[in-house]
GUVEX-26765 format. One record per residue (C-alpha): residue in one letter; x, y, z; residue number from 1. Coordinates in Angstrom, 2 decimals, decimal comma. Each point is the difference from the previous one (the first is absolute). Layout:
<nodes>
<code a; X X; Y Y; Z Z; pos NUM>
...
</nodes>
This chain:
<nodes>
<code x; X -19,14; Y -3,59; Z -18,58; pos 1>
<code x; X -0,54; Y 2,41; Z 2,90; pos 2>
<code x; X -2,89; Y -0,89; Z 1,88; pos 3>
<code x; X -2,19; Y 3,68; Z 0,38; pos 4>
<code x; X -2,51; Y -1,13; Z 2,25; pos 5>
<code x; X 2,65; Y -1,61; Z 3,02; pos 6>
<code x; X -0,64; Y 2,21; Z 3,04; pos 7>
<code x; X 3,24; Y 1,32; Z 1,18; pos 8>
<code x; X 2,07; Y 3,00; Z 2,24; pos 9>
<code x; X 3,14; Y 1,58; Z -0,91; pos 10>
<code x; X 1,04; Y 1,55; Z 3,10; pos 11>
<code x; X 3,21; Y 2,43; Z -0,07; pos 12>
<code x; X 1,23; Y 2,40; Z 2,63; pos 13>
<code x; X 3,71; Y 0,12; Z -0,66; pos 14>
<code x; X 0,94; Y 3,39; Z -1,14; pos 15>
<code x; X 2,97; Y -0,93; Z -3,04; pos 16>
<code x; X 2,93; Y 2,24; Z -0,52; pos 17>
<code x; X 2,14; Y -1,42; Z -2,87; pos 18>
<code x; X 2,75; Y 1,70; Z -1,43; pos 19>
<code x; X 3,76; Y 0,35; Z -0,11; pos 20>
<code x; X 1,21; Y 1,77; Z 3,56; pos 21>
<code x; X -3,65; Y -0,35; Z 1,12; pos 22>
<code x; X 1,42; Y -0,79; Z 3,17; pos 23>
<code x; X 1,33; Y 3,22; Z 0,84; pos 24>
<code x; X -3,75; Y 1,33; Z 0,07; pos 25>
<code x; X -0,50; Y -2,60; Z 2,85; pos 26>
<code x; X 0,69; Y 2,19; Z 2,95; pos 27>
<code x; X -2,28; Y 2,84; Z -0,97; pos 28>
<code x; X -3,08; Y -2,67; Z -0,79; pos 29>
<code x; X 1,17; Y -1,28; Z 3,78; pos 30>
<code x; X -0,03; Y 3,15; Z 1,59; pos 31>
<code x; X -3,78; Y 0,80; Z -2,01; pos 32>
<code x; X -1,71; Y -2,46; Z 2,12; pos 33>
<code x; X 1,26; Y 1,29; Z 3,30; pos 34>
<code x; X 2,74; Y -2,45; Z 1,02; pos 35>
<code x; X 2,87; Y 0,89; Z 1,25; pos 36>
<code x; X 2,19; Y -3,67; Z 1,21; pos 37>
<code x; X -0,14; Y -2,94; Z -2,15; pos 38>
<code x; X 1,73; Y -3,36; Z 0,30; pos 39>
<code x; X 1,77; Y -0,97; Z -2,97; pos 40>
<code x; X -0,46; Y -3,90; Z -0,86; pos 41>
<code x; X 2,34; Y -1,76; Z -2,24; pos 42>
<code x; X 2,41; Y -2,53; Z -0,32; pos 43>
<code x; X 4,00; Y -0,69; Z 0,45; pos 44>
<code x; X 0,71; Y 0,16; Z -3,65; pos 45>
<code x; X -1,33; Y 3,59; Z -0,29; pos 46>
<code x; X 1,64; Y 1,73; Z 3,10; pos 47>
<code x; X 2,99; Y 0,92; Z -1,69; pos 48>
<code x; X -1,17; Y 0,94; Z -3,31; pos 49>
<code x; X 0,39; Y 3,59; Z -1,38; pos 50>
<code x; X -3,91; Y 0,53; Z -0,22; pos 51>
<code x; X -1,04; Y -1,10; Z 3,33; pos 52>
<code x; X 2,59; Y 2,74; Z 1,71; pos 53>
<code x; X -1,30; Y 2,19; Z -2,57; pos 54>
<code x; X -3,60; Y -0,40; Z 1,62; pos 55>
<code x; X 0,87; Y 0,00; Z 3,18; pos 56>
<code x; X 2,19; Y 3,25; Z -0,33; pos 57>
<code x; X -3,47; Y 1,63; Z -1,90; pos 58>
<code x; X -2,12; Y -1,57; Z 3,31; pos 59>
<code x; X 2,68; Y 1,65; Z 2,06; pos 60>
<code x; X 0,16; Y 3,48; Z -2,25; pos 61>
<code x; X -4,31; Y 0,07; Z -0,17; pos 62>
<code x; X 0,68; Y -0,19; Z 3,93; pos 63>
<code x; X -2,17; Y -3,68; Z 0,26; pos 64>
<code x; X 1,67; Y -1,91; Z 2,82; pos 65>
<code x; X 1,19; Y -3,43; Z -1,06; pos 66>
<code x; X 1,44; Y -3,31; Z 1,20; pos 67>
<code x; X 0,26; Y -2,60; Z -2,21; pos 68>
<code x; X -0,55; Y -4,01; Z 0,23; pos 69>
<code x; X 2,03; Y -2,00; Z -2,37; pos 70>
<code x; X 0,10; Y -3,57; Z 1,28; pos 71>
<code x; X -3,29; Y -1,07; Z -2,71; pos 72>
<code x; X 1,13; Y -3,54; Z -1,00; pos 73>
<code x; X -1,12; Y -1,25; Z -3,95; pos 74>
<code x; X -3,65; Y -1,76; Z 0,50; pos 75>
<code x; X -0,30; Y 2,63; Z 3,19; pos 76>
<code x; X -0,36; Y -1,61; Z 3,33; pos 77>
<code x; X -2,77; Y -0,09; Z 2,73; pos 78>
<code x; X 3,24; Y 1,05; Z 2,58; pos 79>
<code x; X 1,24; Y 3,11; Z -2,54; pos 80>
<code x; X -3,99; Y 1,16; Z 0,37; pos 81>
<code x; X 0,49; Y 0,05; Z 3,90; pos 82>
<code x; X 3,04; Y 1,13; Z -0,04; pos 83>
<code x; X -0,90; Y 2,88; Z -2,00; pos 84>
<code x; X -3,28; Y 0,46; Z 1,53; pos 85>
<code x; X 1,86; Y 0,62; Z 3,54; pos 86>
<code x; X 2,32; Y 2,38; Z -1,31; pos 87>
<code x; X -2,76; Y 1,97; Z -1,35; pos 88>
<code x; X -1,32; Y 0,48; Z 3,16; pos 89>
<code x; X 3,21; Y 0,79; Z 1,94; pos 90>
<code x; X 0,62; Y 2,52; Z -1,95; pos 91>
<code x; X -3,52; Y 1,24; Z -0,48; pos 92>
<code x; X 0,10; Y 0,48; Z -3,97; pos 93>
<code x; X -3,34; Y 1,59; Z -1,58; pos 94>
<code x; X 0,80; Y -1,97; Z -3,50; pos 95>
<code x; X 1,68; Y -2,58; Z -1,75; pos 96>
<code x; X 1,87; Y -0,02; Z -3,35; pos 97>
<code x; X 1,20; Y -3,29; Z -1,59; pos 98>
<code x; X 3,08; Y 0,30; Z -2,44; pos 99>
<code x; X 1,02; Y -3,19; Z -1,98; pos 100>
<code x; X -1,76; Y -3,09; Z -1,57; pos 101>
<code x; X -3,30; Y -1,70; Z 1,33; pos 102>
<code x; X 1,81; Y -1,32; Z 2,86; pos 103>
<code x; X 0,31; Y 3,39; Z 1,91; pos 104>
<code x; X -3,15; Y 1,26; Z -1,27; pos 105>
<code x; X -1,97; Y -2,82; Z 0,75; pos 106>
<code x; X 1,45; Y -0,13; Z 3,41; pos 107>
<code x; X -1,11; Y 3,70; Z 0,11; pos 108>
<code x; X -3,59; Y -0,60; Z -0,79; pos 109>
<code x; X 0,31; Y -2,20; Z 2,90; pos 110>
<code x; X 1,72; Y 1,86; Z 2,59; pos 111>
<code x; X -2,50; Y 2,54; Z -0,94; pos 112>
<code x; X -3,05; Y -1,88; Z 1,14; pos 113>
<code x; X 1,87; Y -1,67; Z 3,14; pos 114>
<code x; X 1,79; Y 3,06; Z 1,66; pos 115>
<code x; X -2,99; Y 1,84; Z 0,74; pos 116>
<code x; X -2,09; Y -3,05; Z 0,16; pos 117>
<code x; X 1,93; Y -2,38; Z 2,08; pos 118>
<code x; X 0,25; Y -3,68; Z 0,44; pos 119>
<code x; X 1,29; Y -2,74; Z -2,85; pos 120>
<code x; X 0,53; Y 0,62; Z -3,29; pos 121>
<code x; X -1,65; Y -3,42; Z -0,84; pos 122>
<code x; X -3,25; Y 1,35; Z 1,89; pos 123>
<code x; X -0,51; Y 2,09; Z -3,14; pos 124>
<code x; X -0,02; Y -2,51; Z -2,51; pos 125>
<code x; X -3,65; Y 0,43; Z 1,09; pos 126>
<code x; X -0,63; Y 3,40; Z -2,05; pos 127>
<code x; X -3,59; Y 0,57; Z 2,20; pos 128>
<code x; X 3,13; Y 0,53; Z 2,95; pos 129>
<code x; X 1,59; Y 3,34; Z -1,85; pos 130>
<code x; X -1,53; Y 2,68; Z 1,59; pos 131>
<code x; X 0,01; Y 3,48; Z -1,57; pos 132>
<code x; X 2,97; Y 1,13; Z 2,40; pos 133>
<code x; X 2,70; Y -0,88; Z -2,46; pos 134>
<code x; X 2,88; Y 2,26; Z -0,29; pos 135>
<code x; X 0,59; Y 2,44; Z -3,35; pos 136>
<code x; X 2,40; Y -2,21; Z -2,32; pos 137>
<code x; X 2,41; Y 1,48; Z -3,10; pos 138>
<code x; X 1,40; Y -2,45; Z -2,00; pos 139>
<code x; X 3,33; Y 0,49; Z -2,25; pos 140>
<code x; X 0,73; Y -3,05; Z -2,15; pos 141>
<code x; X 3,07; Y -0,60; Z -1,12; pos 142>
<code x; X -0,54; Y -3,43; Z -2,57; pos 143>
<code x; X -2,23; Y -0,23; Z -2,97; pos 144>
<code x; X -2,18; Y -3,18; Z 1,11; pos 145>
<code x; X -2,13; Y -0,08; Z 2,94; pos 146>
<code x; X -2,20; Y 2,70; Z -0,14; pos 147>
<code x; X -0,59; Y 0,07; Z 3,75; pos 148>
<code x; X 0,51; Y 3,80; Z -0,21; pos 149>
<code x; X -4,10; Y -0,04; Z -0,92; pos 150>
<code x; X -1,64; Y -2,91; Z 1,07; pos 151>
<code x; X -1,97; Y -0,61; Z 3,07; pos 152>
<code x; X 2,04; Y -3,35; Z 1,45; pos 153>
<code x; X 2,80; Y -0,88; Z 1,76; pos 154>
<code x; X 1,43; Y -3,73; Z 0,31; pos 155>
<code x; X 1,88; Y -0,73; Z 2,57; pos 156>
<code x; X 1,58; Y -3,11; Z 1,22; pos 157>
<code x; X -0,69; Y -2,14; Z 3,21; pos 158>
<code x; X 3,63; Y -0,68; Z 1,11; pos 159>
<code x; X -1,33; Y -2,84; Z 1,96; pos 160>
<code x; X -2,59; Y -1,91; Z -2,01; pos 161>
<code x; X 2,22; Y 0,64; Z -3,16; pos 162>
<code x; X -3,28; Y 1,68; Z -1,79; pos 163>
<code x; X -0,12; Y 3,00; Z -2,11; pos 164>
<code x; X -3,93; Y 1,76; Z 0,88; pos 165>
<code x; X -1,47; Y 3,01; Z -0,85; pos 166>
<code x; X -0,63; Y 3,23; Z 1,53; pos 167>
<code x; X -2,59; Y 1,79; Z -2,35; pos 168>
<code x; X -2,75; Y 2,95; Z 0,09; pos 169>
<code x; X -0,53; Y 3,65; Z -1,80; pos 170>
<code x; X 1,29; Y 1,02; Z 3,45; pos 171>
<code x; X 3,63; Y -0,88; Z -0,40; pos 172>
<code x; X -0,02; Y 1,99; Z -3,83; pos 173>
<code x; X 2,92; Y 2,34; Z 0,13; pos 174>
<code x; X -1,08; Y 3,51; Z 0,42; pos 175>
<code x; X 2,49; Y 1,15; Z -2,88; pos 176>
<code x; X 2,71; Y -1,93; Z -2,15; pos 177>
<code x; X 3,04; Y 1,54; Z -1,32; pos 178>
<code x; X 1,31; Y -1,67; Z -2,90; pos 179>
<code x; X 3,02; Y 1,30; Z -1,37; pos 180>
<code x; X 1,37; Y -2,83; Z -3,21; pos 181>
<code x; X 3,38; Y 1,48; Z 0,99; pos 182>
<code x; X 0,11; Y -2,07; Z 3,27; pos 183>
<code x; X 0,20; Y -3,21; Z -1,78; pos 184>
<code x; X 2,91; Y 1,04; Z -2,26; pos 185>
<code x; X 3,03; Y -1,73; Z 3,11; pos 186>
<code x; X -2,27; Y -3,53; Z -0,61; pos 187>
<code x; X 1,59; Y -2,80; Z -0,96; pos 188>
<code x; X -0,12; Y -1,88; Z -2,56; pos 189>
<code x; X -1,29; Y -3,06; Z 1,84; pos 190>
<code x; X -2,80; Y 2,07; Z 2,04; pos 191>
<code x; X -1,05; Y 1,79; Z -3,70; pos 192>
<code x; X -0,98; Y -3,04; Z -0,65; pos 193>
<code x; X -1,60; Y -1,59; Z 2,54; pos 194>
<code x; X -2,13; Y 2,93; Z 1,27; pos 195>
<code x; X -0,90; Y 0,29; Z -3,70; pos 196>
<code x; X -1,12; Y -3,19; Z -0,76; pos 197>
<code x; X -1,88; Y 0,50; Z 3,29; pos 198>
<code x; X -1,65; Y 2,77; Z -1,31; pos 199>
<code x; X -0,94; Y -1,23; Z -3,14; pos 200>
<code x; X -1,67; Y -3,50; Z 2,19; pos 201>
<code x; X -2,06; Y 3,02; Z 1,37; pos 202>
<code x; X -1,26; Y 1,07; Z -2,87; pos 203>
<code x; X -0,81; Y -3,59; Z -1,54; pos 204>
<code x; X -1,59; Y -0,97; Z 3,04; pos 205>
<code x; X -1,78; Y 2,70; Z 0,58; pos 206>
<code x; X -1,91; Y 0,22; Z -3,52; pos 207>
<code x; X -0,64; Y -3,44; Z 0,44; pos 208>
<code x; X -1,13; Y -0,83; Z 3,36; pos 209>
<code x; X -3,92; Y -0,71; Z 0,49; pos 210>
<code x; X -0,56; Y 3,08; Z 1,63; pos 211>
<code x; X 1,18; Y 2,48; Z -2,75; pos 212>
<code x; X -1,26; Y 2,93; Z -0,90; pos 213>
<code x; X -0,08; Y 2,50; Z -3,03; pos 214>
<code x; X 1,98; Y 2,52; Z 2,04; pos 215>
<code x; X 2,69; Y -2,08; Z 1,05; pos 216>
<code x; X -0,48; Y -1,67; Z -3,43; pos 217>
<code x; X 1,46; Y 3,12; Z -1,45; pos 218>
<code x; X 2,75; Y 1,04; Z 2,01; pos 219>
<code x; X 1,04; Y -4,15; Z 0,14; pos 220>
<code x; X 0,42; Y 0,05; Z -3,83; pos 221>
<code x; X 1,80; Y 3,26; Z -0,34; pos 222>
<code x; X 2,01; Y -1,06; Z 2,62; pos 223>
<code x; X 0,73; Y -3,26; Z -2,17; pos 224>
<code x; X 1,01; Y 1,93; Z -2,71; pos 225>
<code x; X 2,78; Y 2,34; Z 1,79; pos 226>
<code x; X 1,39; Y -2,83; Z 1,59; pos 227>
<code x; X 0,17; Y -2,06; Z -3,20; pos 228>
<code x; X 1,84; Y 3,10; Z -1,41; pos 229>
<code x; X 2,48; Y 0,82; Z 2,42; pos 230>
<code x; X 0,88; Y -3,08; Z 2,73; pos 231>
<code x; X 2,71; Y -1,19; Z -2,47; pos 232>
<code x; X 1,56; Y 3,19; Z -0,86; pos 233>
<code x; X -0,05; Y 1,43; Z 3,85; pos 234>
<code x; X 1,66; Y -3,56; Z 0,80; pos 235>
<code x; X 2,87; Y 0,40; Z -2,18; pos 236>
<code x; X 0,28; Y 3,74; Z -0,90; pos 237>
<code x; X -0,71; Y 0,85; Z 3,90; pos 238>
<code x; X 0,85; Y 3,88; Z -0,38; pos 239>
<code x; X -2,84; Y 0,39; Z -3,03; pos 240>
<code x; X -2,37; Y 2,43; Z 1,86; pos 241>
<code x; X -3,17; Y -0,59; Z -2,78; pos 242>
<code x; X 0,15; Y -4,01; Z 0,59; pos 243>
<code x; X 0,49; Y 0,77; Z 4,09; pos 244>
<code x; X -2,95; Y 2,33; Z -0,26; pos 245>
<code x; X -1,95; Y -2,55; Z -1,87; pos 246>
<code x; X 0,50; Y -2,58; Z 2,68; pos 247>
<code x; X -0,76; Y 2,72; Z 3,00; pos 248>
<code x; X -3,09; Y 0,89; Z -1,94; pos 249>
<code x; X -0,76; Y -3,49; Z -1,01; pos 250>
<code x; X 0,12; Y -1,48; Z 4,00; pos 251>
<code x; X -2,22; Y 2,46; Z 0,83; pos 252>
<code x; X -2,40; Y -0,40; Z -2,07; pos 253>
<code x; X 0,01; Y -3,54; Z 0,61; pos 254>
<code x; X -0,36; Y 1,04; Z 3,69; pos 255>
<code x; X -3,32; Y 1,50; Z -0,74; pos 256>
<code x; X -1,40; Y -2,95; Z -2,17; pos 257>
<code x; X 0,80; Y -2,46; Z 2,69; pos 258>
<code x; X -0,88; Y 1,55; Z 2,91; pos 259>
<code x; X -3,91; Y 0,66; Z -1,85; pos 260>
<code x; X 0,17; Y -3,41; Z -1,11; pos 261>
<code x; X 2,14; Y -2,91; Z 1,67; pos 262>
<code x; X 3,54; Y -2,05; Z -0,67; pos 263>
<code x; X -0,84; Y -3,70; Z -0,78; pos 264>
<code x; X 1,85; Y -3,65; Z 0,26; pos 265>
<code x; X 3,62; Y 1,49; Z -0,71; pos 266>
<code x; X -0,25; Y 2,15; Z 3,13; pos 267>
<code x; X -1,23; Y -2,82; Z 2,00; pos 268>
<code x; X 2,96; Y -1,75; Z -0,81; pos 269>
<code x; X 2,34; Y 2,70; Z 0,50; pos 270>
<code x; X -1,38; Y 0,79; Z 3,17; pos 271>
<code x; X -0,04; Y -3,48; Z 1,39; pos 272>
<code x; X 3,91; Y 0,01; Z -1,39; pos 273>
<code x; X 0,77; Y 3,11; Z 1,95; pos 274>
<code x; X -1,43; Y -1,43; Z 3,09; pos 275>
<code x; X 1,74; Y -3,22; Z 0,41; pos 276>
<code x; X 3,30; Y 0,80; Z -1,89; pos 277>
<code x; X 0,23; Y 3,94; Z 0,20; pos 278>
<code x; X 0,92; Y 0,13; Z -3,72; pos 279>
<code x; X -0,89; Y 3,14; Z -1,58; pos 280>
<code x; X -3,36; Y 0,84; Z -0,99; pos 281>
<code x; X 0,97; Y 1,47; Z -3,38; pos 282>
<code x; X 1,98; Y -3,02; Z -0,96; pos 283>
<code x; X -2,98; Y -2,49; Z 0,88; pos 284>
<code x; X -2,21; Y 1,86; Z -2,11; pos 285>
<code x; X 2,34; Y 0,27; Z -2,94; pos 286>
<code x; X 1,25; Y -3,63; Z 0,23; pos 287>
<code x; X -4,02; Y -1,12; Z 0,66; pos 288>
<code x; X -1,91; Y 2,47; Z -3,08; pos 289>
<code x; X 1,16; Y -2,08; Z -3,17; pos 290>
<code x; X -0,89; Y -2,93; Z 0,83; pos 291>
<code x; X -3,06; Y 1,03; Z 2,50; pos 292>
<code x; X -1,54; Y 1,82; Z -3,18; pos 293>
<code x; X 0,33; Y -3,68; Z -2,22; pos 294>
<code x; X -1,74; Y -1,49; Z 2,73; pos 295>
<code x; X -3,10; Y 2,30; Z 0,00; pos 296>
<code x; X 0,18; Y 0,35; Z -3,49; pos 297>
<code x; X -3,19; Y -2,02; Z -0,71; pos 298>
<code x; X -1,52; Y 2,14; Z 2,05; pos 299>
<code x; X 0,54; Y 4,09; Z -1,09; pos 300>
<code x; X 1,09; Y -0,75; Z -3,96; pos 301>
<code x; X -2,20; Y 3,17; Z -0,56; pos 302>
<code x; X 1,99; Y 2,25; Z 2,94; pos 303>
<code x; X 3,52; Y -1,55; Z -1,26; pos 304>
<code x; X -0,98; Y 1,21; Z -3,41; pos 305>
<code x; X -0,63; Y 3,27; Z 0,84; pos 306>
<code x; X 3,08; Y 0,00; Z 1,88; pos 307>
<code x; X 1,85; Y -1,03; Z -3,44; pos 308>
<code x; X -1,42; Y 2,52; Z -1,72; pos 309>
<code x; X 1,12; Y 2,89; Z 2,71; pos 310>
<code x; X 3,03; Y -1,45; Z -0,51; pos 311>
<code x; X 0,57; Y 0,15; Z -3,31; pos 312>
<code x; X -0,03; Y -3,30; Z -1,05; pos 313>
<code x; X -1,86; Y -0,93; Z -3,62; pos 314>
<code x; X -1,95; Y -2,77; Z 0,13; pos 315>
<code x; X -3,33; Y -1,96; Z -1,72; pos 316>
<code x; X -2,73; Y -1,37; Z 2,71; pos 317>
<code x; X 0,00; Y 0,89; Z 3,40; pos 318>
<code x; X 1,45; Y -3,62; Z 0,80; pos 319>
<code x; X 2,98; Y 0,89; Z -2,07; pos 320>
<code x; X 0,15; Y 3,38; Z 1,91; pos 321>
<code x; X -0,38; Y -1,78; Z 2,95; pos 322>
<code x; X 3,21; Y -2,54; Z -0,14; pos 323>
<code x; X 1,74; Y 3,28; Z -1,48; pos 324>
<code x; X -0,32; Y 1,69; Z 2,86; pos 325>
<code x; X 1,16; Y -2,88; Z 2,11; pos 326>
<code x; X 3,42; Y -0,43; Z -1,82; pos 327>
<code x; X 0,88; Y 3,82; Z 0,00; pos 328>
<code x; X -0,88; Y 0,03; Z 3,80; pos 329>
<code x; X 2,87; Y -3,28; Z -0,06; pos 330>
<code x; X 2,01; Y 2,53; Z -2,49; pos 331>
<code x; X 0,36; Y 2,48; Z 2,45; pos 332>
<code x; X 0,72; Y -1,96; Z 2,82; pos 333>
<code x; X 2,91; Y -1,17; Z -1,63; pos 334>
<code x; X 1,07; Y 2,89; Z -1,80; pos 335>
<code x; X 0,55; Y 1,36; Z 3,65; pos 336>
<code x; X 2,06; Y -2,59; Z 1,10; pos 337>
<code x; X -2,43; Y -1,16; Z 2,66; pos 338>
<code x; X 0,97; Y -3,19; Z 2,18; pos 339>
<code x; X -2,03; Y -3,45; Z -0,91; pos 340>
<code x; X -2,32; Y -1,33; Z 3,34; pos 341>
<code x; X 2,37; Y -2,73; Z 0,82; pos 342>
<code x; X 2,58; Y 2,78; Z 0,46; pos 343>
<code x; X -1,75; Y 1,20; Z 3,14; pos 344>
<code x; X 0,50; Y -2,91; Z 2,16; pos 345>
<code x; X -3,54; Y -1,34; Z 0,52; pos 346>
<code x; X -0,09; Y -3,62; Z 1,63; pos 347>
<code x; X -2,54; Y -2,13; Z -1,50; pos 348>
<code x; X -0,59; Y -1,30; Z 3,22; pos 349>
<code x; X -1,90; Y 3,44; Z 0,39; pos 350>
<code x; X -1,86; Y -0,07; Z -2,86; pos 351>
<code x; X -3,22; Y -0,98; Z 2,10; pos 352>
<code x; X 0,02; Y 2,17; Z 1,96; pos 353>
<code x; X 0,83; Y 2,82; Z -2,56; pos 354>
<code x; X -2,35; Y -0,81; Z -1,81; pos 355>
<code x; X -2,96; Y -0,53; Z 2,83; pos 356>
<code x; X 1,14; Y 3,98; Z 1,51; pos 357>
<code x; X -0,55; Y 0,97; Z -4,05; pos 358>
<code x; X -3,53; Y -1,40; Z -0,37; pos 359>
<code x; X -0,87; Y 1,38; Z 3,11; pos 360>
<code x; X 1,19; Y 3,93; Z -0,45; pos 361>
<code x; X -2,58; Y 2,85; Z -0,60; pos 362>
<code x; X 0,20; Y 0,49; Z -3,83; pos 363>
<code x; X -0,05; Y -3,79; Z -0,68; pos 364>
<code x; X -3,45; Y 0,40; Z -0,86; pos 365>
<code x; X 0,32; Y 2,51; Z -2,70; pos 366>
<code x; X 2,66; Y -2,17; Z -2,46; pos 367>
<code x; X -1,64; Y -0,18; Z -2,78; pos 368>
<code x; X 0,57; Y -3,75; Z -0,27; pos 369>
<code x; X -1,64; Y -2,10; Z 3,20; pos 370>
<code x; X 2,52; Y -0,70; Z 2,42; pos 371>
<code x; X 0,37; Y -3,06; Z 2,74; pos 372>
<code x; X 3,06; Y -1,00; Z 1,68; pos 373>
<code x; X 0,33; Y -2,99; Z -2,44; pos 374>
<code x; X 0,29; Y 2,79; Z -3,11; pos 375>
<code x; X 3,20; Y 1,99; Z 2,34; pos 376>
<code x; X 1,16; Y -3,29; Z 0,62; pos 377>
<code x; X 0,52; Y -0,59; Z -3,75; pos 378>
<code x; X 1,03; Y 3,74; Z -0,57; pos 379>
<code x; X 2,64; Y -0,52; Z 2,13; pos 380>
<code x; X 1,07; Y -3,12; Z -1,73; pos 381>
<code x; X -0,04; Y 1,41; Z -3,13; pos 382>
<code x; X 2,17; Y 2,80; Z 1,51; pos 383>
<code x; X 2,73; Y -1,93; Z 0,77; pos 384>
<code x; X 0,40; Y -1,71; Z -2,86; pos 385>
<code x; X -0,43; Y 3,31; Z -2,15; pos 386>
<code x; X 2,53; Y 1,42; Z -2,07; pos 387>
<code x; X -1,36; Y 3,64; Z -1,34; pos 388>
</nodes>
């Protein structure tokens, strides 16, 4: 049940502009708020598609000078923030836009606090740090899963200490997003899949994290619904624009839900993953959500019902709903063609530590299910020995 009398603020600055060829309205929206140089963040995967010269030729016809930084590594880098950051300021840009997945956006939302601001990226991790100099950001997503296009955090990765943290504050919220389904149509098959699942861990963990809310309650569960509905379909029929548009519209509502409530224990895996082993973040949430959600199940049978029933799923008590909702979660992973754990080369040597940087992340404390080192520990056991 939704608990009316929890105190809570829903906090949401990011103008939205979703649509098919949205993005050509990009320049003019640029141009509205007095800026006329931006620098263009993205990553080496993007440069030569046919959209990003499309946007840059729009920049260039609008008359908005441009350069463009496309070095952004998967599970972005402290040294791609600093890099970018100095470029910024040689070559005096008002702005930034980030084009691609969460990697160049979160990177954005970071370069955005430390160009004007200075210093470490790290330094920020302390959000009373961010200042209220931060730079205007647009973001342009170009996969159906992370929903960084809205939310108010960046994680970045300390290429030293092998540690994913977490930039976060209202301040960093892009000014606008442009989200145009029709970018995500060149994905593969492979990246479909994981981003998708990585949505859809958004939208489980955010309706069922301690610190939810009725707000992101709602757009969590609608989210769970779209994604239910199309991940399969934009996965094998990739050039379907109704189940693309489902999964666009479906990441960013999970987006919303997650950045008003929190992630939970699959994150804090798939962070502490991406830190020491620089495997993608989509994949170590999609690998980790099955068998994460069995594991708390004890714990949110009411919340996992609910998510049955936005999903479709008949069922009797909520317990039944409950384990339901677990095996289509498993369904879909599969269905997908997602690797298993052991797939990603994790030594169990490192399980200690794994699971020791997991219990001690930021949204530990909202799993649903009481979490200690000892409990990762045996996640991560049970992960490598799981077949989905």
């Amino acid at each position: 049940m939704t608990d009316t009398g929890k105190s809570f603020d829903f906090i949401f600055p990011t103008e939205i502009r979703y649509g098919e060829r949205i993005i050509t309205e990009l320049p003019k929206r640029i141009k509205a708020d007095g800026i006329s140089s931006v620098l263009v963040i993205t990553d080496p995967g993007l440069k030569n598609q046919s959209f990003t010269g499309e946007i840059l030729n729009s920049l260039k016809a609008g008359n908005i000078r441009y350069s463009v930084y496309d070095e952004v590594e998967a599970n972005p880098k402290d040294f791609n923030v600093q890099s970018a950051a100095a470029l910024i300021n040689e070559q005096g840009a008002e702005a930034l836009i980030a084009l691609g997945g969460g990697s160049p956006i979160d990177c954005a939302k970071a370069v955005a606090i430390v160009a004007p601001q200075g210093g470490e990226v790290r330094e920020y991790e302390d959000s009373s740090r961010i200042g209220e100099a931060v730079l205007p950001l647009y973001t342009v997503p170009t996969t159906a899963g992370t929903g960084s296009e809205v939310t108010f955090s960046a994680v970045i990765t300390d290429s030293t200490a092998r540690y994913k943290f977490t930039v976060k504050s209202p301040r960093v919220a892009p000014r606008a997003a442009f989200i145009d389904p029709l970018l995500t149509l060149s994905m593969p098959p492979a990246l479909s899949a994981a981003t998708g699942m990585d949505a859809l861990t958004h939208a489980v963990e955010a309706f069922t994290a301690r610190n939810a809310n009725p707000l992101s309650d709602a757009s969590a569960l609608h989210a769970i619904g779209l994604i239910n509905r199309s991940l399969t379909k934009a996965v094998t029929s990739p050039q379907d624009k109704e189940s693309r548009g489902g999964m666009m519209l479906g990441s960013l509502l999970a987006g919303i839900a997650f950045s008003h409530s929190d992630v939970a224990a699959v994150h804090c895996l798939a962070e502490a993953l991406g830190g020491m082993y620089d495997s993608p973040h989509g994949v170590c949430n999609a690998v980790a959500l099955p068998v994460v959600m069995e594991y708390n199940l004890d714990y949110a049978v009411d919340r996992y019902a609910r998510i049955a029933r936005e999903m479709d799923i008949e069922f009797g008590d909520s317990r039944e709903g409950a384990r339901l909702a677990v095996e289509r979660v498993k369904q879909l992973a599969s269905d997908v063609g997602l690797p298993q754990f052991r797939e990603l080369g994790v030594r169990e040597s490192d399980f200690p530590e794994l699971a020791e940087k997991s219990a001690c992340n930021g949204s530990n404390k909202d799993n649903p299910r009481p979490m200690k080192k000892e409990d990762y520990l045996e996640l991560l056991r049970i992960l490598q020995g799981n077949t989905i």
